[in-house]
Every structure is written in structure tokens, then in C-alpha cells.
C-alpha positions, 0 to 999 in steps of 0.5 A: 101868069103871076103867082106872086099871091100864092105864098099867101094863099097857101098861108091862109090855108094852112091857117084855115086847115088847122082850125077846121082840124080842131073843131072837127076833133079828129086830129088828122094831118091834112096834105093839101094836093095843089090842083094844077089843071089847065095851068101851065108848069110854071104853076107846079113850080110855085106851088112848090116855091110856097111849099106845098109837094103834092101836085093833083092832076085830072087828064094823064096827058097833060101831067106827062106834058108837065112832068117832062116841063118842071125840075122840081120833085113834087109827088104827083097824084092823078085825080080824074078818071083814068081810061084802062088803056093808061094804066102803064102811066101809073108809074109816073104817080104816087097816088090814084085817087078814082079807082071808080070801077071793077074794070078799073080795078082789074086793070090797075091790079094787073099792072101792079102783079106785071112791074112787081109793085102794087100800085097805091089808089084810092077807091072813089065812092058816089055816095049820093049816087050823082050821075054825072059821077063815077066811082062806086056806090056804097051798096056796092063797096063790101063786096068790093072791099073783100074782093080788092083785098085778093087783089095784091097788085093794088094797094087801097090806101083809103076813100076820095069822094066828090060833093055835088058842087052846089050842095048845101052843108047838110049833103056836103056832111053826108057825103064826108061821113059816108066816106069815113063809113067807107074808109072803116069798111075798107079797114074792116076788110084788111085794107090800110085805107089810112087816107080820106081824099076829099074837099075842094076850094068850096068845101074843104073846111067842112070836109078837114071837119069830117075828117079829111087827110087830102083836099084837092085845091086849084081855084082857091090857090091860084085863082080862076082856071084860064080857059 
């Protein structure tokens, strides 16, 4: 597959980032996580040839696969759920981004204690309660807020959230503001939670408004996802 176009693309995007960046007044820095899933290693490759350095992946197995592919230093973030008899794997990537549960959470700061490194997550929050997603509800973040700050084998580094994805741009606001209320409470609670991950290709101009610093983007970069 080509990506001549992603040079482009990422243009257009960086363009895009900036305004919604001014009119949401937060005046944020905004990384963008270039979401390579189902693509080949030649993806992560372009994506660093049009200067993007943050590679998102959803499935452990295939970023190993790609890892061992690729000779170019991107920083790798695993972005889907992560099973706990995985977190060993966690030392190949810079950034979780769905710590989504208290199993999840236990395991991870486990490891973090036993290779004497916290690893550095973002805690996931469902803030419309979707079923079909993961991550914590917001009745249940102070709670968890306090106990993950006892916790010194991780490191909260902020929110990722996931908008339903046919949501109209009242939901998706709400979804992006109860983020923020989570990355404040986690604040309140000791946690550096310096990061808000959330936006992807339908949505990140209104999530860089509400205050994003990572947009997960794959479809808007590289076009449709081969099957």
C-alpha cells in the first residue's frame, strides 16, 4: 500500500489541531498518536517519514510483530484493552492508555513494583456508560482515584475516553468535559494526570476544543483499514 498522501494528510491535520486548539481556549499541545492497526510496517515507517513519532496500537501481538519489522524509534502506545496475563509486554510501550479496570490496575502496578519502574497509564472512564465499552464509571473514579494514588508501580498520567461513535456534537461534549472533570479529580487526588487522550478521525476537532492532548487517529491518516 501507498502512502504517498500522508505527508498531506498530516498537514492538513496539524492545520486542523491549531485552529480547534484556538477556538477551544485551552491552549493545549496536542500529540497526535498515529493509529496503525490492521496496517503493515510500512505504515509506522511513513508516519514517521511525515513526522509524526507516537504509533497507537489496539492488540499487543500485532505491535510486537511490528516492533521486531520497523528501525525507526517511534514511541509506542497501546491503546485497546489489554488482557492481565500481558502486562510483562508493557515494557516494549511508552504509554497505556485503557487502564479500564481494579484487576487491570492491580496487575500492572504489580509489575511496575517487580522491574522497579512505574508503568505510566491512562485511566479509561465510560462516561456515558456504553456497554460495549470498557473503562470506569465516573460514580466509581474517587474511589479509585485514592486507591491508585497507594498504588506506586503505576503512574496515572491522565484520562482517555471513547465517544460512542455515531454521537451527535452534544454527547460528544459531554463525553469530552466529563473527561476533564475526571483528569481534575484525578489531579485533586495526587496523580499528575497531565494527558486527556481522546478524539479520533470523526471527532478530534471537537475533542482538541474540549481540551485534548492525544487524538488517536488511523482512518483520517491512511485512509480505510484493509480488512
Amino acid at each position: 500500500m501507498s502512502f504517498d498522501h500522508l505527508v498531506r494528510r498530516v498537514a492538513e491535520v496539524r492545520e486542523r489541531v491549531a485552529a480547534a486548539v484556538a477556538r477551544g481556549g485551552h491552549g493545549q499541545r496536542v500529540t497526535i498518536v498515529a493509529v496503525t492497526k490492521t496496517h503493515g510496517p510500512d505504515a509506522v515507517t511513513a508516519a514517521w517519514d511525515a513526522g509524526l513519532r507516537d504509533i497507537g496500537e489496539n492488540k499487543v501481538q500485532e505491535a510486537l510483530a511490528k516492533m521486531a519489522d520497523i528501525a525507526v524509534p517511534v514511541s509506542w502506545h497501546l491503546i485497546g484493552h489489554l488482557q492481565r496475563n500481558k502486562v510483562k509486554s508493557l515494557d516494549r510501550f511508552a504509554l497505556l492508555h485503557s487502564l479500564d479496570s481494579v484487576r487491570l490496575a492491580n496487575a500492572v502496578c504489580d509489575h511496575g513494583l517487580a522491574r522497579g519502574r512505574a508503568v505510566d497509564a491512562l485511566v479509561q472512564v465510560n462516561i456515558v456508560g456504553e456497554g460495549t465499552k470498557g473503562g470506569y464509571a465516573p460514580s466509581d473514579l474517587p474511589a479509585e482515584a485514592e486507591r491508585l494514588a497507594g498504588k506506586p508501580g503505576v503512574r496515572v498520567c491522565g484520562v482517555m475516553v471513547m465517544a460512542p461513535l455515531d454521537a451527535d456534537e452534544p454527547v460528544l461534549r459531554r463525553v469530552f468535559a466529563g473527561a476533564r472533570d475526571a483528569r481534575a479529580l484525578l489531579e485533586s487526588a495526587g496523580h499528575p494526570a497531565f494527558e486527556l487522550s481522546m478524539g479520533m478521525s470523526n471527532d478530534y476537532e471537537i475533542a482538541v476544543e474540549e481540551g485534548a492532548t492525544m487524538i488517536r487517529l488511523g482512518t483520517v491518516l491512511f485512509g480505510a483499514r484493509p480488512r
